[in-house]
N, C-alpha and C positions, 0 to 999 in steps of 0.2 A: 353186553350187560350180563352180568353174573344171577345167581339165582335170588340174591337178595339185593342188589341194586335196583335202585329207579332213578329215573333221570330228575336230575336236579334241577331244568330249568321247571316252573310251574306250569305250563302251558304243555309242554312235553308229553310230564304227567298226567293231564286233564286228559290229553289226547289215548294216553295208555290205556289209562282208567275204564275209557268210552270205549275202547279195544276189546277189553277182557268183559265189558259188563254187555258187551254184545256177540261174546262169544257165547253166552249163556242162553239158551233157547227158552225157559221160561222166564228170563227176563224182559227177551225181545215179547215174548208172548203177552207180558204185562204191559209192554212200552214202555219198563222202565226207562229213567234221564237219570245219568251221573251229571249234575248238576253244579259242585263244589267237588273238589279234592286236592287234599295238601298236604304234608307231614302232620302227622293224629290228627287226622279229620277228612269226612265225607259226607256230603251230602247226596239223597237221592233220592228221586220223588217219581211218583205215577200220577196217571189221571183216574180220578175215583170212576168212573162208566159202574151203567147199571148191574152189568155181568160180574162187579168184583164186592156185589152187597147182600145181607143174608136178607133172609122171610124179614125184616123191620126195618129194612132201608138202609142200613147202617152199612160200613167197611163190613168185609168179611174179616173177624181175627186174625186168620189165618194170611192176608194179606199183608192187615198191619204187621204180623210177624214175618214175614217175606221180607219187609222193608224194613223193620228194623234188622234181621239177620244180614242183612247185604250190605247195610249201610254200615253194620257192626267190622265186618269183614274187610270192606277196603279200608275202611280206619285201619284197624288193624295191619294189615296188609302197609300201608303207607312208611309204618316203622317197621315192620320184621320182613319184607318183600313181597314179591306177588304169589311166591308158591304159601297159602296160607287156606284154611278152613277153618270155621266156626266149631268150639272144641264142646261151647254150651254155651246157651243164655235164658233167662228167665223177662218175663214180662211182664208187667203191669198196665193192665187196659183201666183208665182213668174214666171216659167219658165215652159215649157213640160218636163216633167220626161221621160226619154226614158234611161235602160239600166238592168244590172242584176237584182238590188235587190235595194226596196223600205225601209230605215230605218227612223224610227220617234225617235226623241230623245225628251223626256219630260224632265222639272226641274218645282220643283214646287216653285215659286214666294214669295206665303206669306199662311199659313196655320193658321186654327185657331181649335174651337172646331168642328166644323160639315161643316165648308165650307173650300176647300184651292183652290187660283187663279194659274193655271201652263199654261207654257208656252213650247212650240214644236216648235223642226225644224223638217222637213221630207227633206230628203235628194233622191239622186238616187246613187248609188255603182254600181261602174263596175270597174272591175281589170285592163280595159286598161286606168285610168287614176284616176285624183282626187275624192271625191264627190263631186254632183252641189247640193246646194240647191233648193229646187223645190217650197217648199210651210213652211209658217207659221204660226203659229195657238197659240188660247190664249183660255184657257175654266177655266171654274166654275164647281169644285169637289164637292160633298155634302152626306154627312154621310145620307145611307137610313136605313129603318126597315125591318129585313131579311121578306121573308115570314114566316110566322110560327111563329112567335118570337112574 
């Protein structure tokens, strides 16, 4: 596999995905789940716990943007390859996220050779009802040089 391929079957990739997003120490730290992932698209979600909420109960921001930056990234990552980093994104916090589990859904917008623009909902999940949207977010993908390489 070259440095922008990924495996074409679907299942493959899912498995990659779970690779790289557990090679990340403050992922594991969150317990992030690569949940979804496909050509322009990933999903990814944590468990809300009490440790990841500020003084009012709510997500910490800084979580929601955790999870939208990551979930921004393998999108990304899905069309331009694995070697990629978040070049910028901006956020919009919609509502307080307060309940089970914190999912970000990325779709990537428009890709090219070394940059693609994706776009995120972060949502909050709890089985006693629908999802709320909580937050939106828009970032800028961009193809890096591994170390070493």
């Amino acid at each position: 596999m070259t440095d922008r391929s990924l495996p074409e079957d679907p299942e493959a990739l899912l498995r990659l995905g779970r690779e790289l997003l557990a090679a990340q120490p403050f992922s594991t730290l969150l317990e992030a789940r690569l949940d979804g992932f496909g050509p322009g698209r990933a999903e990814l979600s944590l468990p809300l716990g009490p440790s990841l909420l500020q003084q009012y109960g709510h997500a910490h921001g800084g979580v929601i943007g955790y999870l939208a930056d990551n979930a921004m990234t393998f999108a990304g990552g899905s069309v331009l390859g694995p070697a990629v980093a978040t070049v910028g994104f901006s956020i919009n916090y919609l509502r307080p996220a307060q309940g089970e589990r914190l999912v970000a859904e990325a779709r990537v917008v428009n890709g090219g050779r070394r940059l693609a623009v994706v776009r995120c909902d972060v949502s909050v999940r709890d089985p006693a009802g629908p999802p709320t949207l909580c937050a939106v977010a828009q970032g800028t993908i961009a193809t890096v040089d591994r170390p070493g390489s």
